[in-house]
BAFI-3210 file (N, C-alpha, C; in Angstrom, 3 decimals, decimal comma, padded with zeros to 6 digits):
// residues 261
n [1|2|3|4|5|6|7|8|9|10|11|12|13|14|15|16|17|18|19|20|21|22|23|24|25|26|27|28|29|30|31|32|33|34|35|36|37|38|39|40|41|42|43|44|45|46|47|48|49|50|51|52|53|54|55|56|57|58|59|60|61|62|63|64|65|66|67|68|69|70|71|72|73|74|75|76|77|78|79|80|81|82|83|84|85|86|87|88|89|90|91|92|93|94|95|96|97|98|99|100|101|102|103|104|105|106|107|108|109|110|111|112|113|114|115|116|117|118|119|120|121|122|123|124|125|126|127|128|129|130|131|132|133|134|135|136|137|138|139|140|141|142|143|144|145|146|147|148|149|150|151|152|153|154|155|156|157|158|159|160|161|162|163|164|165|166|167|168|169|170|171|172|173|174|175|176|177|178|179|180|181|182|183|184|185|186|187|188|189|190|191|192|193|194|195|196|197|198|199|200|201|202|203|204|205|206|207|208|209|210|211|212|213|214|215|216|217|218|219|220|221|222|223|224|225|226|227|228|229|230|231|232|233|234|235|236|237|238|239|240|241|242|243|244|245|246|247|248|249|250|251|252|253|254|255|256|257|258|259|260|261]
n.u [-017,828|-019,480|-017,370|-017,677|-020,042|-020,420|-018,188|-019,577|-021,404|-020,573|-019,793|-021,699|-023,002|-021,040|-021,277|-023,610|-022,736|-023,036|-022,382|-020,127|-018,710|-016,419|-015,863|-013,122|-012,512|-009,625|-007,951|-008,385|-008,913|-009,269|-012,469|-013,481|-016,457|-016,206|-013,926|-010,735|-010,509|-013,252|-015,227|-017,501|-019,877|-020,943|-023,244|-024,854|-027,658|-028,482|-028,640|-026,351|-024,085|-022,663|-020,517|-019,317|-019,280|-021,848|-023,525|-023,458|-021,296|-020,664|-022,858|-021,991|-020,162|-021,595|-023,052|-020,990|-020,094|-022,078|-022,267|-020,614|-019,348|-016,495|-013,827|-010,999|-009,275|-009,523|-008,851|-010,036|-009,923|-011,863|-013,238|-014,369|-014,635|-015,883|-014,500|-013,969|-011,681|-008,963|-007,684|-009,808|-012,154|-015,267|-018,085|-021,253|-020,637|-019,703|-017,507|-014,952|-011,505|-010,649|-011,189|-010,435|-011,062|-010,811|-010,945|-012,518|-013,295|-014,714|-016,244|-016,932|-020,122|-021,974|-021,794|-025,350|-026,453|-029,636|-031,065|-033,553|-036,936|-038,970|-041,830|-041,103|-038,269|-038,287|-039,171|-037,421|-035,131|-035,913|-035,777|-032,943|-031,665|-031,897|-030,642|-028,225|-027,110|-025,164|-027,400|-028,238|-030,484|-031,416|-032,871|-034,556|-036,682|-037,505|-039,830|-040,082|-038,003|-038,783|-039,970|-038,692|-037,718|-036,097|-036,004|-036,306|-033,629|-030,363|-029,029|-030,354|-030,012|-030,128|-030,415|-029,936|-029,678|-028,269|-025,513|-024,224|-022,401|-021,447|-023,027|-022,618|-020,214|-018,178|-016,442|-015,376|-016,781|-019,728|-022,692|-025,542|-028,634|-031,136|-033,590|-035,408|-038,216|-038,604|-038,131|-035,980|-034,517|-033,704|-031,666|-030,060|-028,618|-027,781|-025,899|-024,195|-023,266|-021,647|-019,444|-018,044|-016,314|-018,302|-019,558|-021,978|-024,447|-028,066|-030,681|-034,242|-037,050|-039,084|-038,771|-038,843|-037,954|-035,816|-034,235|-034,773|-033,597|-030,987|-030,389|-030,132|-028,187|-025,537|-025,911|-024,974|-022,455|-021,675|-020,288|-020,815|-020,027|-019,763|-022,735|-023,324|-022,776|-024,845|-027,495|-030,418|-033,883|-034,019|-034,044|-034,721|-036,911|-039,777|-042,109|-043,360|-045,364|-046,083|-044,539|-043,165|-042,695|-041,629|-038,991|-038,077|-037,509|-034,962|-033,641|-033,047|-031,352|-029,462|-028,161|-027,690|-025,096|-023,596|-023,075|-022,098|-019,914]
n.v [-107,294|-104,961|-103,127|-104,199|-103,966|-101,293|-101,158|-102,447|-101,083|-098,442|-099,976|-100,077|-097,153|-096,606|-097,792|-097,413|-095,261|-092,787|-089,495|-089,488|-088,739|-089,144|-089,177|-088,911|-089,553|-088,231|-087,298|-086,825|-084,492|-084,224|-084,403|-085,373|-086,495|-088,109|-090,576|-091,201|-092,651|-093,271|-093,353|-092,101|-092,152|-090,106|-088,727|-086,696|-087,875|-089,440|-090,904|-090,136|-092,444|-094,435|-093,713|-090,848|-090,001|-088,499|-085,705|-082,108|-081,819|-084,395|-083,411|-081,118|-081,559|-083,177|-081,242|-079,644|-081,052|-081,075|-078,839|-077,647|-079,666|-080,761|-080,790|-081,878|-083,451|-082,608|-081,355|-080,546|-079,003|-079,308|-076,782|-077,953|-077,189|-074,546|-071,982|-069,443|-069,901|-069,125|-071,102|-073,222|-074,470|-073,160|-074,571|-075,039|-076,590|-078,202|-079,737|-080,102|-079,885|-080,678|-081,887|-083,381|-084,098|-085,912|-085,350|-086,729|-086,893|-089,586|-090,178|-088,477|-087,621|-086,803|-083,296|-082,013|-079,094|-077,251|-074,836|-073,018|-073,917|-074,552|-076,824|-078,596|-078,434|-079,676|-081,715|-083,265|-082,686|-084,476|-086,944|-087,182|-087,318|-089,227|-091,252|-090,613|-088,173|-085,415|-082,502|-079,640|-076,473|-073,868|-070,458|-067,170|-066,727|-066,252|-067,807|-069,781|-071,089|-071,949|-074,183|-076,327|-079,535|-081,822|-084,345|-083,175|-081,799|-081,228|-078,890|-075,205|-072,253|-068,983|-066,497|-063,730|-064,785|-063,066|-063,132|-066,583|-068,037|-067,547|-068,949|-071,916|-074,285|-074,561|-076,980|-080,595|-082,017|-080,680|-081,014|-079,337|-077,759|-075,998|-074,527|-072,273|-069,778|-068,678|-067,039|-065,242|-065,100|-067,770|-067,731|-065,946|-067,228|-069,357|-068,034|-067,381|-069,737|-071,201|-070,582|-071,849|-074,520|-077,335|-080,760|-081,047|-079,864|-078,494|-077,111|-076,161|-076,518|-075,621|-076,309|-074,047|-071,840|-072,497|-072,625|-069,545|-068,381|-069,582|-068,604|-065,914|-066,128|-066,201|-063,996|-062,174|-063,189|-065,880|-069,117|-071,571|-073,794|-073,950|-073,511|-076,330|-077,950|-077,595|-079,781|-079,353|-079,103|-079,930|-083,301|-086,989|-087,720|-088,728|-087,944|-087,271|-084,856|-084,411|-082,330|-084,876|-086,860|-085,199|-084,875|-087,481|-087,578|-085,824|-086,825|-089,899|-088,759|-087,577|-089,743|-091,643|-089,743|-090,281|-092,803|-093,211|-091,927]
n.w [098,088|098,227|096,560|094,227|092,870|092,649|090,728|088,828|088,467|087,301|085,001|083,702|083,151|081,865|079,150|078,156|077,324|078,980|080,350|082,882|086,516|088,539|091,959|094,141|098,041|099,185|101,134|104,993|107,329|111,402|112,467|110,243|108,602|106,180|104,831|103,478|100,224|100,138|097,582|095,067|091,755|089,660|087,885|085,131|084,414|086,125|089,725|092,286|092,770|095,447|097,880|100,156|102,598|103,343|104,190|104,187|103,008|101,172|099,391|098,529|097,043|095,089|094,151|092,845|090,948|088,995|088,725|087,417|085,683|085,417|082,658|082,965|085,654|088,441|091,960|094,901|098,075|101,437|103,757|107,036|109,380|109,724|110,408|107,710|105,410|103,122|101,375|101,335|100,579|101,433|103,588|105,826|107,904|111,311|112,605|112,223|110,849|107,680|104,418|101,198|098,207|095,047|091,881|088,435|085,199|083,743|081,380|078,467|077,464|074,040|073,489|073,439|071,736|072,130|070,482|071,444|073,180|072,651|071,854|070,271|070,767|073,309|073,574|071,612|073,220|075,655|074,602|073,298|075,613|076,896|075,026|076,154|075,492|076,444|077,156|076,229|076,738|074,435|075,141|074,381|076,000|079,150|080,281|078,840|079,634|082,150|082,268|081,362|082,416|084,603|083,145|080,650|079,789|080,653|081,360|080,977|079,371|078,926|076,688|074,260|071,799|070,463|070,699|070,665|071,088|073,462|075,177|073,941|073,730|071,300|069,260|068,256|069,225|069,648|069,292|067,522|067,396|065,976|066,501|067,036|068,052|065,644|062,166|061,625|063,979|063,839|061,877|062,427|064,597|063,357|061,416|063,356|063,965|061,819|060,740|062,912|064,857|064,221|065,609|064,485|062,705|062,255|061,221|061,718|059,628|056,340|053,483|051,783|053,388|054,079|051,747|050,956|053,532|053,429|050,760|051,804|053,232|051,592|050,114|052,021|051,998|052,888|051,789|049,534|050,325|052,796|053,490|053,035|054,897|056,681|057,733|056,477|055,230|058,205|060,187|059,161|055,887|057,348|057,183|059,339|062,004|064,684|067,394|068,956|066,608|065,180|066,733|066,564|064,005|063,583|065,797|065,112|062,971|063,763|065,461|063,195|061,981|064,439|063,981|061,454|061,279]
ca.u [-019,068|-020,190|-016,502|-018,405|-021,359|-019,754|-017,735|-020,460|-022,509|-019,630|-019,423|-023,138|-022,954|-020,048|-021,336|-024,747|-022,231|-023,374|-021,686|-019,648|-017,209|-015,564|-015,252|-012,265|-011,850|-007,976|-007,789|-009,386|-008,237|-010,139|-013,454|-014,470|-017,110|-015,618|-013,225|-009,885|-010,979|-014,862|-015,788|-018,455|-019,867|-021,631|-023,379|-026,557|-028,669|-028,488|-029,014|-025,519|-023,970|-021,463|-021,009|-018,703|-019,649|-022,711|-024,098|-023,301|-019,589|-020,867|-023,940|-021,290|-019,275|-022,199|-023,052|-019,819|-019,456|-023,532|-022,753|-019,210|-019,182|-015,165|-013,244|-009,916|-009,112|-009,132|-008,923|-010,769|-009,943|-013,175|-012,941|-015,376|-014,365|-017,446|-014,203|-013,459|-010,006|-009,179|-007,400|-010,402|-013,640|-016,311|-018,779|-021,798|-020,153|-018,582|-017,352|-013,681|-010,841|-010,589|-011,355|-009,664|-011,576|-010,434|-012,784|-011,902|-014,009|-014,299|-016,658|-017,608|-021,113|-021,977|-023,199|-026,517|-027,202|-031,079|-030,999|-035,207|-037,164|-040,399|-042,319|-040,323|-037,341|-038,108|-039,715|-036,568|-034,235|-036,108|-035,083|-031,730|-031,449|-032,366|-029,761|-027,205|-026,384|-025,191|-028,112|-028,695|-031,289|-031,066|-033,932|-034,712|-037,396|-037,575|-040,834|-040,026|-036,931|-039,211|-040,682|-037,795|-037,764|-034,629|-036,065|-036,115|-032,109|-029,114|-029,149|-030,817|-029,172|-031,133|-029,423|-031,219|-029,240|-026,692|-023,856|-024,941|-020,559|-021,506|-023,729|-022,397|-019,052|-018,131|-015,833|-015,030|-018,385|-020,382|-024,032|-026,635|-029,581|-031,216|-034,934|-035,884|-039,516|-038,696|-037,511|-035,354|-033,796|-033,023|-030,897|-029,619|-027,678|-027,284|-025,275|-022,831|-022,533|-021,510|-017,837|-017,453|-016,373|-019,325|-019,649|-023,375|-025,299|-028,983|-032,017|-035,736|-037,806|-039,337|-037,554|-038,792|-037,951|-034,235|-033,672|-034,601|-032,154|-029,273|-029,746|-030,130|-026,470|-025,378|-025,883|-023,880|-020,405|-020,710|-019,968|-021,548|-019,199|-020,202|-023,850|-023,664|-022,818|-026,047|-028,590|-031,405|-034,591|-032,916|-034,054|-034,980|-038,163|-040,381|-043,765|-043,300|-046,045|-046,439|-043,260|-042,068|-042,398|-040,321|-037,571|-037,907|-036,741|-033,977|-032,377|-033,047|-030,330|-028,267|-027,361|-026,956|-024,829|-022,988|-023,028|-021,715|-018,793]
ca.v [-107,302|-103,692|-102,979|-104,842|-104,201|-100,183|-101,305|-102,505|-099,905|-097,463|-100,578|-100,264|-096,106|-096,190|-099,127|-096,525|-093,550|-091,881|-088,622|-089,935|-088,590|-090,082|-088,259|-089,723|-088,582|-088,685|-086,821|-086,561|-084,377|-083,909|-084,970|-085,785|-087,983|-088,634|-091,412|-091,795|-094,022|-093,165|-092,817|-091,883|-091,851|-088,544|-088,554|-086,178|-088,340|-090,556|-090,689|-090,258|-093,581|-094,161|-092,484|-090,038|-089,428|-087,877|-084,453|-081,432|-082,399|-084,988|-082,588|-079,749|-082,094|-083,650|-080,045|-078,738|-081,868|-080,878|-077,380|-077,109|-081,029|-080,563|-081,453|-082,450|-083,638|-081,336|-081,526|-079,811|-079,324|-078,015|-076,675|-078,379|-075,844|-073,483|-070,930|-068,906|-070,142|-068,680|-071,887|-074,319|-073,993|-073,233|-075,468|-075,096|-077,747|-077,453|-080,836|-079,992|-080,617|-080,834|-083,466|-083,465|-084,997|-086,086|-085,530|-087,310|-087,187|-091,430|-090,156|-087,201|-087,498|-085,711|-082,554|-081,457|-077,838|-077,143|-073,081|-073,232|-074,515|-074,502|-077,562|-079,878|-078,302|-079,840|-083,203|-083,481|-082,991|-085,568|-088,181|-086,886|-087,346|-090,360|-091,327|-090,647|-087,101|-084,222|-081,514|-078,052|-076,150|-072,232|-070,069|-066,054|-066,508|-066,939|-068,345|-071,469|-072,032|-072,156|-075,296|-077,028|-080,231|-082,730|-085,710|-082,946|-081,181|-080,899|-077,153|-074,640|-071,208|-067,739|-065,954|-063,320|-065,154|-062,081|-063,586|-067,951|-068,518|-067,584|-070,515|-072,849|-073,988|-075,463|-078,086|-081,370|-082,867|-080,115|-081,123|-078,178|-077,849|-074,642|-074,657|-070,956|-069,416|-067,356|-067,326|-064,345|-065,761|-068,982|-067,418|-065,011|-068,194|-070,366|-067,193|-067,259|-071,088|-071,539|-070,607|-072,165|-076,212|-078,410|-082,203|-081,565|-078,373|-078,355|-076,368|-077,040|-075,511|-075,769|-076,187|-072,736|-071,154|-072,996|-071,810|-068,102|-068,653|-070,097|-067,278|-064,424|-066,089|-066,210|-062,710|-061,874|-063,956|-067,417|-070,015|-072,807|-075,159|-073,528|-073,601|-077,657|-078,618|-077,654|-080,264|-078,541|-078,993|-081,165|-084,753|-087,796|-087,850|-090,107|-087,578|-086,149|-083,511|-083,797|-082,666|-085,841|-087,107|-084,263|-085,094|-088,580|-087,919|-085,605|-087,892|-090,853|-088,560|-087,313|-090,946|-092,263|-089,283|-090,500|-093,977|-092,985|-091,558]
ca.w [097,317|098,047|095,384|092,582|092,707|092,248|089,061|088,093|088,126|086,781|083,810|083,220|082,747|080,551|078,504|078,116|076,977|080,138|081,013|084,541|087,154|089,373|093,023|095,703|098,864|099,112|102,518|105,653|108,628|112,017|112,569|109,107|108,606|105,140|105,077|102,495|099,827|099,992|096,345|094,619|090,368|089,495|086,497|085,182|083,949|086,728|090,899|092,455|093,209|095,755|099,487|100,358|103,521|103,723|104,635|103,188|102,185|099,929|098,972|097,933|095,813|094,042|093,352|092,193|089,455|088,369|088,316|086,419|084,446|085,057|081,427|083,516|087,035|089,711|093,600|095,690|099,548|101,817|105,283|107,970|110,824|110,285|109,804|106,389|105,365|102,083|100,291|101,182|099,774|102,461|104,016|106,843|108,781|112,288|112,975|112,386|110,055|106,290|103,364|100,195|097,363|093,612|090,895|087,603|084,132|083,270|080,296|078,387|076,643|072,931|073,651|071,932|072,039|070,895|070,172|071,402|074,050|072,502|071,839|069,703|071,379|074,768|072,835|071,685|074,655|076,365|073,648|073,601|077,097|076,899|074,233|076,196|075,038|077,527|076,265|076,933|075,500|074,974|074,577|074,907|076,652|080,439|079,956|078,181|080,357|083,509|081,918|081,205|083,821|084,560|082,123|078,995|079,317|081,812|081,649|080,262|079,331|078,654|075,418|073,467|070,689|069,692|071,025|070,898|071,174|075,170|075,342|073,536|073,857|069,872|069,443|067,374|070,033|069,900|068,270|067,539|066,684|065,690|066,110|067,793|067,482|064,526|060,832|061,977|064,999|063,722|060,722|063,465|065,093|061,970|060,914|064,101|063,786|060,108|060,910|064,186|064,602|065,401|064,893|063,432|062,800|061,875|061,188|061,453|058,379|054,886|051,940|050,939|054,375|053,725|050,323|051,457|054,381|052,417|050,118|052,491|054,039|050,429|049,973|053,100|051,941|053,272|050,631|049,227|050,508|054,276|053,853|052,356|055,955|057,284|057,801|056,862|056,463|059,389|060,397|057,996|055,885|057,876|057,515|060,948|061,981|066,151|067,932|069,302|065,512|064,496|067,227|066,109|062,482|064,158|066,879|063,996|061,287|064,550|065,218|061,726|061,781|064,750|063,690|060,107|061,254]
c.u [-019,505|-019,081|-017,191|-019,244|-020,935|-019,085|-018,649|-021,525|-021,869|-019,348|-020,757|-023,265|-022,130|-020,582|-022,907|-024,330|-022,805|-022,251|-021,381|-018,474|-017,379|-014,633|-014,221|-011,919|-010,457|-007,180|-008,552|-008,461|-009,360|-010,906|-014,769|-015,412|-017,043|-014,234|-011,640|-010,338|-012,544|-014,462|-017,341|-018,966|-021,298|-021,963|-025,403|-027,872|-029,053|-028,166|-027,084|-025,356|-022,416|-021,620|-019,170|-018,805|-021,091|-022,848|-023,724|-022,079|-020,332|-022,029|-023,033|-020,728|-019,899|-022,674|-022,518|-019,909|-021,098|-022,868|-021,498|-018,887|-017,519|-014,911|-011,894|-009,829|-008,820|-009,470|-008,976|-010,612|-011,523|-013,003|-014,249|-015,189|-015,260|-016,361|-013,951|-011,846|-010,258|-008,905|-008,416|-011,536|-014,720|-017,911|-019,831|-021,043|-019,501|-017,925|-015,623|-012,648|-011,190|-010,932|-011,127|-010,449|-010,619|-011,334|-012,004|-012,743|-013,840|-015,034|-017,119|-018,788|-021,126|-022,532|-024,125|-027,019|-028,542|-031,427|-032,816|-036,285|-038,823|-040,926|-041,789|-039,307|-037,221|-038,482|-037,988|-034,862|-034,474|-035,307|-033,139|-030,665|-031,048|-031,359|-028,388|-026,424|-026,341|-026,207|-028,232|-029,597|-031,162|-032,283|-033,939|-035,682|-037,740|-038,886|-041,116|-039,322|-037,857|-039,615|-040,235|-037,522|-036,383|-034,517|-036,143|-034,381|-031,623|-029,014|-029,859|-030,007|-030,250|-029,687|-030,672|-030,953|-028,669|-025,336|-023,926|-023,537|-021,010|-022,551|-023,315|-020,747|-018,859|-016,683|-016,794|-016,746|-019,288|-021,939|-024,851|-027,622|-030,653|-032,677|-035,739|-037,902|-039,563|-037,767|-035,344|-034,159|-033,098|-031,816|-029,824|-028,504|-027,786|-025,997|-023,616|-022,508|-021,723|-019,913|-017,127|-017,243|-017,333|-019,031|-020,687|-024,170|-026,705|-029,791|-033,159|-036,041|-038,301|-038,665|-037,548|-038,460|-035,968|-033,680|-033,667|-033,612|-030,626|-029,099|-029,802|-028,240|-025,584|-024,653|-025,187|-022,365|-020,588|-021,065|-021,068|-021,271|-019,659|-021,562|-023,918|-023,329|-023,943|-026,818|-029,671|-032,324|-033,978|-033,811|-034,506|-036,130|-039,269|-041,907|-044,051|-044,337|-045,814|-044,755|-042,574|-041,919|-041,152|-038,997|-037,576|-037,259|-035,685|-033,006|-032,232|-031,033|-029,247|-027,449|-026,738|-025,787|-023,245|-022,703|-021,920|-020,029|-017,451]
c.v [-105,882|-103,076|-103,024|-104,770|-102,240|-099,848|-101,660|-101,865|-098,451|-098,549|-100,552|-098,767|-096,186|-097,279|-097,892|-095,207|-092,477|-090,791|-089,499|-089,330|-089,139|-089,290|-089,501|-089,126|-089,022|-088,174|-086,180|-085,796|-083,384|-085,001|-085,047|-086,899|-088,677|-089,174|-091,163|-092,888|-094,037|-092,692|-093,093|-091,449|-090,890|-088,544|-087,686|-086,521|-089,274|-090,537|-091,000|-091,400|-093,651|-093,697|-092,196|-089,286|-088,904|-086,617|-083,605|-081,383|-083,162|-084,234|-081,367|-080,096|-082,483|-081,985|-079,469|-079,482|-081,417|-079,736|-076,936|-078,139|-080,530|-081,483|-082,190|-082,747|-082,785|-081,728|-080,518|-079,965|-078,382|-078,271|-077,133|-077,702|-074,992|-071,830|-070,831|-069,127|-070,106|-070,064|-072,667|-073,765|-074,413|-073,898|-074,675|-075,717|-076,845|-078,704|-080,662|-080,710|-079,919|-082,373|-083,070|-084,294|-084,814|-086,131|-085,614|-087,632|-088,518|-090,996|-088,667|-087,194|-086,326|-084,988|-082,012|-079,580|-077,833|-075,693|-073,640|-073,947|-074,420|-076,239|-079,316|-079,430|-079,488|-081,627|-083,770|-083,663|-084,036|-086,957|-088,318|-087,336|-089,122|-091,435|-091,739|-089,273|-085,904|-082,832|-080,432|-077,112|-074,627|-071,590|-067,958|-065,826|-067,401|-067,794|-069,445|-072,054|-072,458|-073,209|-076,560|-078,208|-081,104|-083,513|-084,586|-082,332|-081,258|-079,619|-076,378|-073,394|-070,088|-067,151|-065,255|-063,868|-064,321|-062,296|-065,277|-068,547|-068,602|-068,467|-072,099|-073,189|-075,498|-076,053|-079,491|-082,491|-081,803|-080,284|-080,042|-078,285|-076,826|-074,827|-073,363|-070,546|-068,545|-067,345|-066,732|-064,516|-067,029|-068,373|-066,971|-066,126|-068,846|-069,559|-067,415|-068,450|-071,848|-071,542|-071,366|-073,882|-076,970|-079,707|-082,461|-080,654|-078,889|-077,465|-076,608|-076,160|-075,819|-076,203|-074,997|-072,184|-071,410|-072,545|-070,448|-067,898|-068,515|-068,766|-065,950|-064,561|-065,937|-064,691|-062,345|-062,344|-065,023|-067,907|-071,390|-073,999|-075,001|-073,886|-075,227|-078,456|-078,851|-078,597|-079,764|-078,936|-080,350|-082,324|-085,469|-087,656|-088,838|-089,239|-087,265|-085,067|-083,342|-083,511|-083,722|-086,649|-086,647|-084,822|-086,699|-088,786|-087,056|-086,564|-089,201|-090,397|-088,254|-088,841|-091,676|-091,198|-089,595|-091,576|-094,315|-092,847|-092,295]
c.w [096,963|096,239|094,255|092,406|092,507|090,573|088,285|087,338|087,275|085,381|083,038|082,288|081,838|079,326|077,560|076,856|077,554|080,339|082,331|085,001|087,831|090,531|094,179|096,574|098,905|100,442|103,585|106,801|109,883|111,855|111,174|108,849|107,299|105,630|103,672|101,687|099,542|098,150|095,656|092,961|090,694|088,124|086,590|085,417|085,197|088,737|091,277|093,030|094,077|097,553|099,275|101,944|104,217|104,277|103,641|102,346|101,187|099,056|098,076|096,798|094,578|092,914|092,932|090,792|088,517|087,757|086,954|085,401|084,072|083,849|081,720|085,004|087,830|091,309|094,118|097,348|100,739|103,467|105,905|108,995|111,052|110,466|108,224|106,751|104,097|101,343|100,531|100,684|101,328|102,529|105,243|108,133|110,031|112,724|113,086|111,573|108,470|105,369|101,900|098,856|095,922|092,828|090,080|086,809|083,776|082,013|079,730|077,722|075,361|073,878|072,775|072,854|071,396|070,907|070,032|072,013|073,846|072,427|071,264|070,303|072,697|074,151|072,394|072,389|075,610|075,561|073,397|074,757|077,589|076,467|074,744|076,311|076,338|076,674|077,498|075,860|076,189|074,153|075,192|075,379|077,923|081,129|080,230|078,596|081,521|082,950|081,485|082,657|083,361|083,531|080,851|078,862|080,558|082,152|080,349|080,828|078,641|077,834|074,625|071,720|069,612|069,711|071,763|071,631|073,001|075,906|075,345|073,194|072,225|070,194|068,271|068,403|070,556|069,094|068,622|066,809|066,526|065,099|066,970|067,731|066,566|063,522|061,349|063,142|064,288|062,383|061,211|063,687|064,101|061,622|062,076|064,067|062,872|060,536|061,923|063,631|065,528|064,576|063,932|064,120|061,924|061,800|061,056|061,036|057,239|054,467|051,559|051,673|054,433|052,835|050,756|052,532|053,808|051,762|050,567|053,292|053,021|050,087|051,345|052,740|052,280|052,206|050,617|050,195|052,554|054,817|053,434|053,946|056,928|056,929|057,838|055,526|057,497|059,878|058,952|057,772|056,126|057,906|058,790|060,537|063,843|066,152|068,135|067,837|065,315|065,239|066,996|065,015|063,080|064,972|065,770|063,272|062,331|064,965|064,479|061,584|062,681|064,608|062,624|060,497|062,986]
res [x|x|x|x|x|x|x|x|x|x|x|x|x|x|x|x|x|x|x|x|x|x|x|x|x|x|x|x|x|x|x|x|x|x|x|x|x|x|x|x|x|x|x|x|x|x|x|x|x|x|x|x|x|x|x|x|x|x|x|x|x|x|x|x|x|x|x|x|x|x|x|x|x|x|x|x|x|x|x|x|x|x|x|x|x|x|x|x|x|x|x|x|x|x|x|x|x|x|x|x|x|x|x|x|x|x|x|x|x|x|x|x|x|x|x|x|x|x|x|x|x|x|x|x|x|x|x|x|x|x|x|x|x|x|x|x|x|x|x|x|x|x|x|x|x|x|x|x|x|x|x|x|x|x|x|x|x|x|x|x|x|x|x|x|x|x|x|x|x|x|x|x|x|x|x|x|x|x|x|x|x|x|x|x|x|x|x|x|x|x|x|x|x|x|x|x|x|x|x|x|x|x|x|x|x|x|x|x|x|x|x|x|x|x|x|x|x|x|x|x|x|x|x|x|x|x|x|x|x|x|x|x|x|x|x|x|x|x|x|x|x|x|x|x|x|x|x|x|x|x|x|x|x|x|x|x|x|x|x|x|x]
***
């Protein structure tokens, strides 16, 4: 029963398009209080499900798959001895032995970058979140990250937005969305994103703040055919004024967007 009521819950997340891994212990030696066979699903959005043992062994693991969201399978061995042994990865523990886990991506969620952690930024990471989508929101001010809680992004990243590439890792599932506190900034990263491969680039702005944009990138060299990918002014016109409006006509055109295709 306990089995199925596991798949089940690993058929519920994927069914969601939940980010999920998938930890196994695969070896125990000593006085582990992890078993062979213990597994456990690891996902952001969502309270770890599963046992592994308990204590800080299963505490280390849940925090390795938070902290790194491995892209391929990797195994991890961690010493419980309370000595430094270079090949295992070190633990508090003194109980004795080793434990061997398997960690294994079952899903990868879109990710949404939001270049801006101001007001509709964070309005919109919640909805995002919500969605489904792995989000991270990046802002240059340490400010606006302190305010950032679990239910609005997965991580937040500090960037003074000169070099966005070390944020944001682009790719054929990379969604962005490019809403900063400043004309100047947001052009700033529009500018390093234009060449890179995302699934779906945006900008929040005017029409007249877009046109001056376009043609200030214009006048630099990028092409027509470069700037026609931008979604910009970016979500659908539904008369949005509060933030969560605004990320309402956004997540709205980002779905039809993923829907579409």
């Amino acid at each position: 029963m306990e089995n199925l009521l596991y798949y089940r819950h690993l058929e519920e997340l994927l069914a969601a398009g939940k980010s999920v891994w998938q930890a196994t212990i695969v070896a125990t030696d000593g006085s582990s209080p992890a078993r062979a066979g213990m597994k456990m699903l690891i996902s952001p959005s969502e309270k770890p499900y599963g046992n592994l043992g308990g204590g800080e062994l299963e505490h280390n693991i849940i925090n390795h798959v938070l902290n790194t969201m491995p892209e391929t399978p990797q195994q991890l061995s961690f010493d419980l001895s309370g000595m430094a042994i270079p090949e295992l990865s070190p633990t508090a523990m003194i109980c004795g032995g080793m434990a061997s886990v398997f960690i294994e991506p079952l899903h990868m969620a879109h990710k949404l970058y939001i270049i801006g952690g101001g007001h509709c930024g964070k309005a919109l990471g919640h909805l995002a979140l919500l969605s489904g989508f792995e989000v991270t929101i990046i802002d240059n001010r340490p400010e606006s990250l302190s305010e950032i809680t679990p239910e609005t992004a997965h991580h937040c990243i500090l960037n003074d937005f000169s070099e966005i590439s070390a944020a944001i890792s682009f790719g054929s599932d990379a969604w962005v969305v490019i809403m900063t506190h400043g004309h100047l900034h947001d052009r700033q990263v529009l500018q390093q994103c234009l060449r890179q491969k995302t699934r779906y680039l945006g900008m929040i702005g005017s029409k007249n703040k877009v046109k001056q944009t376009f043609a200030d990138l214009k006048a630099q060299g990028f092409s027509e055919q470069e700037l026609d990918r931008v979604h910009a002014p970016i979500g659908l016109a539904i008369g949005s004024q509060t933030p969560y409006e605004i990320a309402i006509s956004i997540m709205a055109e980002i779905i039809k967007e993923l829907r579409q295709k």
